[in-house]
C-alpha positions as CSV (number, residue, x, y, z in Angstrom):
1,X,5.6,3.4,13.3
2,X,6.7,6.3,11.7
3,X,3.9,9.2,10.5
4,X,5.5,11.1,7.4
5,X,5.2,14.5,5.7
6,X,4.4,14.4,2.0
7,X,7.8,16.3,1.9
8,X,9.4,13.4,4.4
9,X,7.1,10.3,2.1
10,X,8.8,12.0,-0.8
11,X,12.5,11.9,0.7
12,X,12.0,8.6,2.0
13,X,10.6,7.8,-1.8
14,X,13.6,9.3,-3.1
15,X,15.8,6.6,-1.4
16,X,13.9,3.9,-3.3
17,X,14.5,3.4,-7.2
18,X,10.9,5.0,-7.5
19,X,10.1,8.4,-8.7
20,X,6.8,9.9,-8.1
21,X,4.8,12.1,-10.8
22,X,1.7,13.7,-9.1
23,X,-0.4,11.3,-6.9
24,X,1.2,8.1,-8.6
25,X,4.5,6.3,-8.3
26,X,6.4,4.5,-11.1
27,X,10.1,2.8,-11.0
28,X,12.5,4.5,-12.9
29,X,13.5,4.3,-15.9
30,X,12.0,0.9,-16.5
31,X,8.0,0.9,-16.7
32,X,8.2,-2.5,-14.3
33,X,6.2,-5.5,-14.7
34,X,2.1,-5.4,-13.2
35,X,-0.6,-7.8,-12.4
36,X,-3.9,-7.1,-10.7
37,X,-6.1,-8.9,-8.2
38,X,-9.7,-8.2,-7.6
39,X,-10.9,-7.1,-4.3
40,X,-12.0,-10.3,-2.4
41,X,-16.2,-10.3,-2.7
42,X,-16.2,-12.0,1.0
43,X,-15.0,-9.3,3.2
44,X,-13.8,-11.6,5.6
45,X,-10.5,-12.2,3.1
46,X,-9.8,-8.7,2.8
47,X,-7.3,-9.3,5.7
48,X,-5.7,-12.4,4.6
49,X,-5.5,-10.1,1.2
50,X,-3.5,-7.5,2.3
51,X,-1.1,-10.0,4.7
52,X,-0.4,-11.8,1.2
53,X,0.8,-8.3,0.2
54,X,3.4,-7.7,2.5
55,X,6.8,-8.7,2.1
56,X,7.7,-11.0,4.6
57,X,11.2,-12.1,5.6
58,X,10.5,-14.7,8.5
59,X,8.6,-13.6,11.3
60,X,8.6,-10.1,10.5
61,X,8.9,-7.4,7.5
62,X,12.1,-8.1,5.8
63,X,12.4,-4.3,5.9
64,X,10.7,-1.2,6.8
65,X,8.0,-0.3,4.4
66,X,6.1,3.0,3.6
67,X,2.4,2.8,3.4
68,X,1.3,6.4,1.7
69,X,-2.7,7.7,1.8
70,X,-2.6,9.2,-1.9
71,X,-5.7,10.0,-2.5
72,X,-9.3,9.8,-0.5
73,X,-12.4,11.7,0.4
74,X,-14.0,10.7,-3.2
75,X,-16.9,9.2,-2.2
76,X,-20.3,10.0,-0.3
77,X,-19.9,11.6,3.2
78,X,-21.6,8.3,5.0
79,X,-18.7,6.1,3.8
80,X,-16.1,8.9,4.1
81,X,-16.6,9.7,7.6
82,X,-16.7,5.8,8.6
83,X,-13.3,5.8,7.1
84,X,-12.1,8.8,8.3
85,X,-13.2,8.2,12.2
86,X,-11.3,4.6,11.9
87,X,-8.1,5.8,10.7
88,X,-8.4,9.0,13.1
89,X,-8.8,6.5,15.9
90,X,-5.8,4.1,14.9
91,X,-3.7,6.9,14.2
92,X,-4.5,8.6,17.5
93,X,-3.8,5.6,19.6
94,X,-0.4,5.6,18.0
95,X,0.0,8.7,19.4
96,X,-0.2,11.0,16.1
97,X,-2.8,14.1,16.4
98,X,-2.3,15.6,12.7
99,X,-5.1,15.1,10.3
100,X,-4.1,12.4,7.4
101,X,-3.6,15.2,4.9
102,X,-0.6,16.6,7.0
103,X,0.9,13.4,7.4
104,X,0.0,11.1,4.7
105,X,2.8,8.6,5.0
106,X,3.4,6.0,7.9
107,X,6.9,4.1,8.3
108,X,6.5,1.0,9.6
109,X,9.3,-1.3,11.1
110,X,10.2,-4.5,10.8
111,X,8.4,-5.9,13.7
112,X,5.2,-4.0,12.8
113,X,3.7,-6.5,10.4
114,X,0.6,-7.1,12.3
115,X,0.2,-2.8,12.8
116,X,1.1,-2.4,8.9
117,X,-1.7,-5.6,8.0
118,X,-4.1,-3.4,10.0
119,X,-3.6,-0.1,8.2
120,X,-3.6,-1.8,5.2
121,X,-7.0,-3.1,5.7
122,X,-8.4,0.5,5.3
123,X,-7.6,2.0,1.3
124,X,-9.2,-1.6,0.9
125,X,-12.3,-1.4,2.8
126,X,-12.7,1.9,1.8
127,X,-11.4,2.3,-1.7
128,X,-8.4,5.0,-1.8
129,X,-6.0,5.2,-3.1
130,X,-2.9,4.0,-1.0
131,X,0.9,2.7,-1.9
132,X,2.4,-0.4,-0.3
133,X,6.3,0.5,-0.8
134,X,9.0,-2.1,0.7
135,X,12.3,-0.5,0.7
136,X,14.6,-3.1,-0.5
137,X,12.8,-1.5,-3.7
138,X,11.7,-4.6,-5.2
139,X,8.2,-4.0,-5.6
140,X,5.2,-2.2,-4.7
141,X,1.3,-2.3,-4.4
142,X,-1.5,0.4,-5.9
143,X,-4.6,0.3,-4.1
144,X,-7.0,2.0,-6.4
145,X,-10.1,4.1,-5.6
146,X,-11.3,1.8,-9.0
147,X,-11.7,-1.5,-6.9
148,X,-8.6,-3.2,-8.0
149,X,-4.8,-3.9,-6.9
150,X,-1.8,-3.1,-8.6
151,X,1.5,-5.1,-7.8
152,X,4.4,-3.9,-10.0
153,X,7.9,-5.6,-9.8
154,X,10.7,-4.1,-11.2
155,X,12.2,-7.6,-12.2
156,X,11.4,-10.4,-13.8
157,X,12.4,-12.9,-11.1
158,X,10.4,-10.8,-8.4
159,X,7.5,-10.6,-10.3
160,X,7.0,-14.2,-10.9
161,X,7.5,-14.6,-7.9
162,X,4.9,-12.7,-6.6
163,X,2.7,-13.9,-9.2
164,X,3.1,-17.6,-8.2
165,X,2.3,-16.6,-4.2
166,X,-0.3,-14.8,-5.2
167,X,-2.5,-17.5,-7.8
168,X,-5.3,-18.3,-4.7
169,X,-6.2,-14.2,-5.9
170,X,-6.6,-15.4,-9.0
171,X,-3.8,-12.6,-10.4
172,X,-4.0,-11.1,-14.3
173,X,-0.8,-9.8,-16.1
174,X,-1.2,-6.2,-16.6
175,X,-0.3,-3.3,-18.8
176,X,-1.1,-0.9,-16.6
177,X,2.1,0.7,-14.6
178,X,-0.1,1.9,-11.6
């Protein structure tokens, strides 16, 4: 695993057919094609959730993807701190010692599915607002601070595809572009 820059997220963005505006990210110039899923009421799923999320080639990733921290620190100080201790720990243990808002975005390889899952986990848990981005470019996933998912596909074929392997989420077409 990689930890990124927001000036290193944003090149490695710009290598994607995604262009970022602010603190969101839309494919360019078509508006892409969006569903939503709920956040799981059992907690217990939240992890089978976000492993349903990841793009999968195999064993492992099918390519390295970019999971960027957009936004966080919006809630009360209890449930920020929680948050904020968990990702300091995972971070440090992978050896990074900059605070989140110096490096927002972490790289992850191919063989870090189960690392990436784990990450994952947390703009869930704690409602923030995080981007999933594969880099083949096909799709990606809005985690909003607003208690739902985003998955926008930039095809047709991808995202009925998605749609399909996601229908145990119960999935709902969208207008929204994340």
């Amino acid at each position: 695993m990689q930890f990124l820059s927001q000036e290193d997220t944003d090149g490695w963005l710009r290598n994607t057919p995604l262009e970022r505006r602010e603190r969101r990210l839309f494919f360019s110039p078509h508006a892409g094609l969006c569903f939503t899923l709920t956040l799981p009421a059992e907690i217990y799923r939240v992890s089978n959730l976000v492993n349903d999320l990841l793009p999968y080639g195999g064993d492992a990733l099918s390519c390295d993807t970019l999971l960027w921290f957009a936004v966080w620190g919006i809630w009360n100080q209890v449930h920020e701190r929680a948050g904020m201790y968990i990702i300091q720990q995972m971070r440090g243990a992978c050896g990074e010692r900059n605070p989140l808002i110096k490096t927002p975005g972490h790289l992850f390889q191919r063989s870090e599915a189960t690392a990436l899952q784990s990450f994952l986990i947390l703009p869930v848990l704690f409602t923030w607002d995080a981007y999933l981005v594969p880099q083949n470019g096909e799709y990606f996933v809005f985690i909003s601070h607003d208690e739902v998912i985003y998955v926008v596909s930039r095809s047709e074929r991808i995202h009925d595809r998605l749609l399909e392997s996601m229908q145990s989420w119960n999935p709902k077409e969208s207008q929204r572009k994340a």
